[in-house]
N, CA, C and O atoms as a printed pandas DataFrame, in Angstrom:
     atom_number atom_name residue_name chain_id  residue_number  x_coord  y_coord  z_coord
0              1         N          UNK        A               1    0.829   -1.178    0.000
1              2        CA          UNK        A               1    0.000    0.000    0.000
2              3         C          UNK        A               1    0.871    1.239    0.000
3              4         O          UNK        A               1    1.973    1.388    0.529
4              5         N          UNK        A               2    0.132    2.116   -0.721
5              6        CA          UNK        A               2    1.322    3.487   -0.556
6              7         C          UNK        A               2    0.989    4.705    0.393
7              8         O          UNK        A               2   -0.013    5.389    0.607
8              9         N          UNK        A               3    2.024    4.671    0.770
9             10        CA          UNK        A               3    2.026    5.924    2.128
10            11         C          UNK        A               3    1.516    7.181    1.856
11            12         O          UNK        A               3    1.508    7.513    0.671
12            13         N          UNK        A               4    1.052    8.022    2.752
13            14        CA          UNK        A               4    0.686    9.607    2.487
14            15         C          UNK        A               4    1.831   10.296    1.820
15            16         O          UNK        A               4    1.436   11.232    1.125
16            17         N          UNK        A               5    2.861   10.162    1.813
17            18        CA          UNK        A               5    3.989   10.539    1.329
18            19         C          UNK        A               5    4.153   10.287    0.081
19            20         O          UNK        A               5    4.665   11.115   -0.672
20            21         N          UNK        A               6    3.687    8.942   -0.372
21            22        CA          UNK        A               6    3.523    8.454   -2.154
22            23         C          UNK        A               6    2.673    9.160   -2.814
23            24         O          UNK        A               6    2.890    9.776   -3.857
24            25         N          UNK        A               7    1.250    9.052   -1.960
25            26        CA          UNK        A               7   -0.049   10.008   -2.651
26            27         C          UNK        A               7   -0.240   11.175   -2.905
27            28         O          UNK        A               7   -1.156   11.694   -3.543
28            29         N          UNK        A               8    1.330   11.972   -2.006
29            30        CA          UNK        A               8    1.159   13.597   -2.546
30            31         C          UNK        A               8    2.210   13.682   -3.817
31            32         O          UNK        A               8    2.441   14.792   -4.297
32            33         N          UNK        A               9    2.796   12.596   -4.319
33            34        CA          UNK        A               9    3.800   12.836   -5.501
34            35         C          UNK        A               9    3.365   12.972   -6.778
35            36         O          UNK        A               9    2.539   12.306   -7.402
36            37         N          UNK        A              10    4.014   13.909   -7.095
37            38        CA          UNK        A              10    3.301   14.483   -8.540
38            39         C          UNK        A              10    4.576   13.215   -9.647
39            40         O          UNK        A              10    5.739   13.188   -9.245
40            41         N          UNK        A              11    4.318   12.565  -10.557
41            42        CA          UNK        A              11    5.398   11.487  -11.467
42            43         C          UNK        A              11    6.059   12.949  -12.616
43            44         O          UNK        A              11    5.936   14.172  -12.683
44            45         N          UNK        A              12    6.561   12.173  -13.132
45            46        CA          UNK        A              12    7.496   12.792  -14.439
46            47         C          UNK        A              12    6.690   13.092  -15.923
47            48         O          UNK        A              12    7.010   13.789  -16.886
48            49         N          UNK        A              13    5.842   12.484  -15.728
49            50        CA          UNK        A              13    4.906   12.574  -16.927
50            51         C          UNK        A              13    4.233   13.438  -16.246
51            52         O          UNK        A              13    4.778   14.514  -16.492
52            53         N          UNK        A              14    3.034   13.679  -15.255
53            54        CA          UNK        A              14    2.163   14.638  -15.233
54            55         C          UNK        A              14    3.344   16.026  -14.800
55            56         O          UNK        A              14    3.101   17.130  -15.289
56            57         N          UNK        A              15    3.741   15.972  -14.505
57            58        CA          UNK        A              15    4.493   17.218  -14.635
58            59         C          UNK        A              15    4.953   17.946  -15.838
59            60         O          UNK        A              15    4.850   19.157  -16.033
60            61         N          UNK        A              16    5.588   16.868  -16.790
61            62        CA          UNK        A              16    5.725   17.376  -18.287
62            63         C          UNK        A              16    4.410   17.921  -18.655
63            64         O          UNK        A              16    4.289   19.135  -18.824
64            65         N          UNK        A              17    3.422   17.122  -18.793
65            66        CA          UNK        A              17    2.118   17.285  -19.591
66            67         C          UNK        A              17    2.088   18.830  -18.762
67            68         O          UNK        A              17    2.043   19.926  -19.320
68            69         N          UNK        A              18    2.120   18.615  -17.518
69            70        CA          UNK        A              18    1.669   20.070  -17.338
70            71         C          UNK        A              18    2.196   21.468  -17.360
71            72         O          UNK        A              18    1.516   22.431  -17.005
72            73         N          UNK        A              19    3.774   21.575  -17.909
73            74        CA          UNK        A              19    4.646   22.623  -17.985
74            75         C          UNK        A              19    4.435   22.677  -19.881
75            76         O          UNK        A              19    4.951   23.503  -20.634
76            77         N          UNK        A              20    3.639   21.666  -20.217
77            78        CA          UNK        A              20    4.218   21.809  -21.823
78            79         C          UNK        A              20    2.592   22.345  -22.046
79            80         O          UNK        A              20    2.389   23.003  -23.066
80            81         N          UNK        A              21    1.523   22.104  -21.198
81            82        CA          UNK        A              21    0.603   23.021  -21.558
82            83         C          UNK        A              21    0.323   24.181  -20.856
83            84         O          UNK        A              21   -0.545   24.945  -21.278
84            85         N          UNK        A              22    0.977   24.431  -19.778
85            86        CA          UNK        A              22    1.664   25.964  -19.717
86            87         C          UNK        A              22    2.375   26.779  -20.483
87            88         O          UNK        A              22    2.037   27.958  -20.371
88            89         N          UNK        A              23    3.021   26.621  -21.032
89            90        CA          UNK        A              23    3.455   26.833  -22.167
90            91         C          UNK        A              23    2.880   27.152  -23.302
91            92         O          UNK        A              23    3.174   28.255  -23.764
92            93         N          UNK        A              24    1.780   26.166  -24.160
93            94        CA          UNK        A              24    1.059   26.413  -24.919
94            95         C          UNK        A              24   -0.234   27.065  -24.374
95            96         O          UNK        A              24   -1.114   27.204  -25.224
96            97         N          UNK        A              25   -0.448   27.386  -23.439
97            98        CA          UNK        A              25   -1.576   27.935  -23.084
98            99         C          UNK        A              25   -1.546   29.436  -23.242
99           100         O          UNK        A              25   -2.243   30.249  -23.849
100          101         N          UNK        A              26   -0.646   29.487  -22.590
101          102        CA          UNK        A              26    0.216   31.081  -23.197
102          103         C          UNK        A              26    0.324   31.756  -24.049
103          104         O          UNK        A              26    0.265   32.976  -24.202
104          105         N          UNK        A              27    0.551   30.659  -24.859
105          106        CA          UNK        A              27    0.772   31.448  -26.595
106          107         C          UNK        A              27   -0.408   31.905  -27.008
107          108         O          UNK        A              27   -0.434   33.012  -27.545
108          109         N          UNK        A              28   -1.610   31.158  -26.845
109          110        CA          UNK        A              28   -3.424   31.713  -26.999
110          111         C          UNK        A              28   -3.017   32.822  -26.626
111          112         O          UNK        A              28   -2.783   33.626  -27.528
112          113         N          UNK        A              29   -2.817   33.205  -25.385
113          114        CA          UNK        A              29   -2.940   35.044  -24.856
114          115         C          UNK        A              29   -2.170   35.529  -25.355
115          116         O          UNK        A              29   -2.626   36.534  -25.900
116          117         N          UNK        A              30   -1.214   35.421  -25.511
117          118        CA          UNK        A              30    0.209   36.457  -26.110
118          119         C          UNK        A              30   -0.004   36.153  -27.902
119          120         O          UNK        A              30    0.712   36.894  -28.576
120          121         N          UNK        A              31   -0.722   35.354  -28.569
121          122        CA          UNK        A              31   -0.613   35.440  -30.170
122          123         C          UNK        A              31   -1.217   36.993  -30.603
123          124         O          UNK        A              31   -0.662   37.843  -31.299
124          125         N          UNK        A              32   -2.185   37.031  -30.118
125          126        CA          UNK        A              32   -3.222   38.410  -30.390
126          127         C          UNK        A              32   -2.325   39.501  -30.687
127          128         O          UNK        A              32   -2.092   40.082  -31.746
128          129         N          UNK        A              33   -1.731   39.696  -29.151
129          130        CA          UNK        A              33   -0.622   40.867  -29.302
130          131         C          UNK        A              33    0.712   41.082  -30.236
131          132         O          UNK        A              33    1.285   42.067  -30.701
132          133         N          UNK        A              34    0.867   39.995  -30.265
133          134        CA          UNK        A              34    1.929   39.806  -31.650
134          135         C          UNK        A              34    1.546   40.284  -33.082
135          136         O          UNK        A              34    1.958   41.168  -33.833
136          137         N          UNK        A              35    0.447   39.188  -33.150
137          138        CA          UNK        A              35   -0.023   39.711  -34.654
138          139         C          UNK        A              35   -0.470   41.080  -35.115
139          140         O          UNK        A              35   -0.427   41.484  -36.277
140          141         N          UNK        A              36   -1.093   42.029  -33.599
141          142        CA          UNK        A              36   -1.710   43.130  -34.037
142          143         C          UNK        A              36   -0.354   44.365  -34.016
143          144         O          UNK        A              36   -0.528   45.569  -34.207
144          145         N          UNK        A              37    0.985   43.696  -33.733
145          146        CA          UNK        A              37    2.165   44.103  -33.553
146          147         C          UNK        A              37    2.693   44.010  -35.110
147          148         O          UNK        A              37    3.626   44.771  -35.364
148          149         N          UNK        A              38    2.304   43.324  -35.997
149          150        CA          UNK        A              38    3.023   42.766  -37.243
150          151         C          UNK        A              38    2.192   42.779  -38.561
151          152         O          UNK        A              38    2.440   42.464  -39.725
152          153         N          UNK        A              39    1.012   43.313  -37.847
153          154        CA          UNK        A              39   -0.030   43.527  -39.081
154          155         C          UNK        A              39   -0.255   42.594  -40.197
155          156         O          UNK        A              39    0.324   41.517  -40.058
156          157         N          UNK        A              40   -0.812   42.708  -41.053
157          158        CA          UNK        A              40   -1.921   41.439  -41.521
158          159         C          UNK        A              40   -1.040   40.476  -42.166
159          160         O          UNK        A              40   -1.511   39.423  -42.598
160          161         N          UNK        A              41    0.644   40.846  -42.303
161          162        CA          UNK        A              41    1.352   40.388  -43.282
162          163         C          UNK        A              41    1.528   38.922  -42.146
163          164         O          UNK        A              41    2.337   38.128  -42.624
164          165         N          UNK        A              42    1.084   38.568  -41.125
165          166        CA          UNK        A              42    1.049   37.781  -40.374
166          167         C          UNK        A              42    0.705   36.588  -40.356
167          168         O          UNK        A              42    1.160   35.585  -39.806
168          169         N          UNK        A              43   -0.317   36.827  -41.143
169          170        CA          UNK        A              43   -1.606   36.021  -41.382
170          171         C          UNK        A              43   -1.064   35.231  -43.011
171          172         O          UNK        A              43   -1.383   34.094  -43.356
172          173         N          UNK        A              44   -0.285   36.091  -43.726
173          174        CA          UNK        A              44    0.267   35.425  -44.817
174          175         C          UNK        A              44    1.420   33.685  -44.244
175          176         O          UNK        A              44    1.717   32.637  -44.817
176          177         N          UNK        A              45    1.689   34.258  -42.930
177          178        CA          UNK        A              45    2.815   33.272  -42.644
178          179         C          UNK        A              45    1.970   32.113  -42.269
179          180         O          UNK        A              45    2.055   30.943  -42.642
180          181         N          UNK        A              46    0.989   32.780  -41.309
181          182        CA          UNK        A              46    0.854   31.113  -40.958
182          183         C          UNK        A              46   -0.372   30.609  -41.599
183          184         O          UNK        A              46   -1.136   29.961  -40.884
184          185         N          UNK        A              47   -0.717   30.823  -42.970
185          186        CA          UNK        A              47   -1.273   30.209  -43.898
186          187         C          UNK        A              47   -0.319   29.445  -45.062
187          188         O          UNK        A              47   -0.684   28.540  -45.811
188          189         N          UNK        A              48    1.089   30.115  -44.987
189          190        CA          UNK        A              48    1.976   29.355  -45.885
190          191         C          UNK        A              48    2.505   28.236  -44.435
191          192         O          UNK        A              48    2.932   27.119  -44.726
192          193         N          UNK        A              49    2.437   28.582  -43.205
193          194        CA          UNK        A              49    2.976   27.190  -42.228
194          195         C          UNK        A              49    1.421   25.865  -42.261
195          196         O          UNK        A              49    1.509   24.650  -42.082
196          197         N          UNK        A              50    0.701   26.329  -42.424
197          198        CA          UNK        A              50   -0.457   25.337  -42.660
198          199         C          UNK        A              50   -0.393   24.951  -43.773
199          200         O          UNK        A              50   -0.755   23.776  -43.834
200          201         N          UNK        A              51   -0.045   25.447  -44.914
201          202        CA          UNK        A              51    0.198   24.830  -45.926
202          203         C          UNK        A              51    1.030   23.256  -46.261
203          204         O          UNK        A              51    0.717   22.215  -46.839
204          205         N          UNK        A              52    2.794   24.008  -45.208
205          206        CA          UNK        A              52    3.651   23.284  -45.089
206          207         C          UNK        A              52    2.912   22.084  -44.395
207          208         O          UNK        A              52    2.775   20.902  -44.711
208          209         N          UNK        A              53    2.513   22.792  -43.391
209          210        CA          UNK        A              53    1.848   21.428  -41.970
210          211         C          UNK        A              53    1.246   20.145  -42.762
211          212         O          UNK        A              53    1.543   18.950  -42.769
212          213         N          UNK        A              54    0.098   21.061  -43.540
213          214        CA          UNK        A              54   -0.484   19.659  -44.115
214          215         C          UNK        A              54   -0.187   18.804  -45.315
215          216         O          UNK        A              54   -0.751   17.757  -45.631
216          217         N          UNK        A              55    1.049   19.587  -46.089
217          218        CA          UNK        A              55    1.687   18.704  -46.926
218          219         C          UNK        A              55    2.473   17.550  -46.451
219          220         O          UNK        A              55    2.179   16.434  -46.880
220          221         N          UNK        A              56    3.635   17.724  -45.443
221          222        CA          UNK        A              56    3.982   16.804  -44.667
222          223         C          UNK        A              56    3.370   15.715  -43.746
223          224         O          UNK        A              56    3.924   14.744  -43.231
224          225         N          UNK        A              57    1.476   16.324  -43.643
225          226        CA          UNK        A              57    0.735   15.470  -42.705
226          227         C          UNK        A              57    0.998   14.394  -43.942
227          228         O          UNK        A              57    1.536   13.317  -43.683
228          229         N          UNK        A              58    0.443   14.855  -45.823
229          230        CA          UNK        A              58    0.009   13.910  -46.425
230          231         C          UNK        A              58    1.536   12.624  -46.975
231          232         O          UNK        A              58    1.314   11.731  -47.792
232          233         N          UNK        A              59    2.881   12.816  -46.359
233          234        CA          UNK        A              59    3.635   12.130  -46.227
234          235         C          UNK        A              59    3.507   10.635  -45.870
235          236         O          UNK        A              59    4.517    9.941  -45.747
């Protein structure tokens, strides 16, 4: 059986999962400000990175 001491341990995986969607959670709030920083020519990029994205999906 595991001790009170086992049951408060956070493992190596939920910790990743949860610094790597800290991370991406972030970028939601902070994209806005970027793009309205760089104007519409912005929007050209990451329609040519979706482009890329889904050519390589069809790999």
């Amino acid at each position: 059986m595991s001790t009170d001491a086992d049951a408060n341990k956070v493992g190596l995986i939920p910790v990743t999962l949860m610094v790597s969607g800290n991370i991406m959670g972030s970028g939601v709030f902070l994209l806005p400000a970027n793009l309205a920083a760089t104007g519409g020519i912005a929007i050209y990029g990451w329609l040519v990175t979706i482009i890329g994205a889904l050519a390589l999906s069809m790999v």
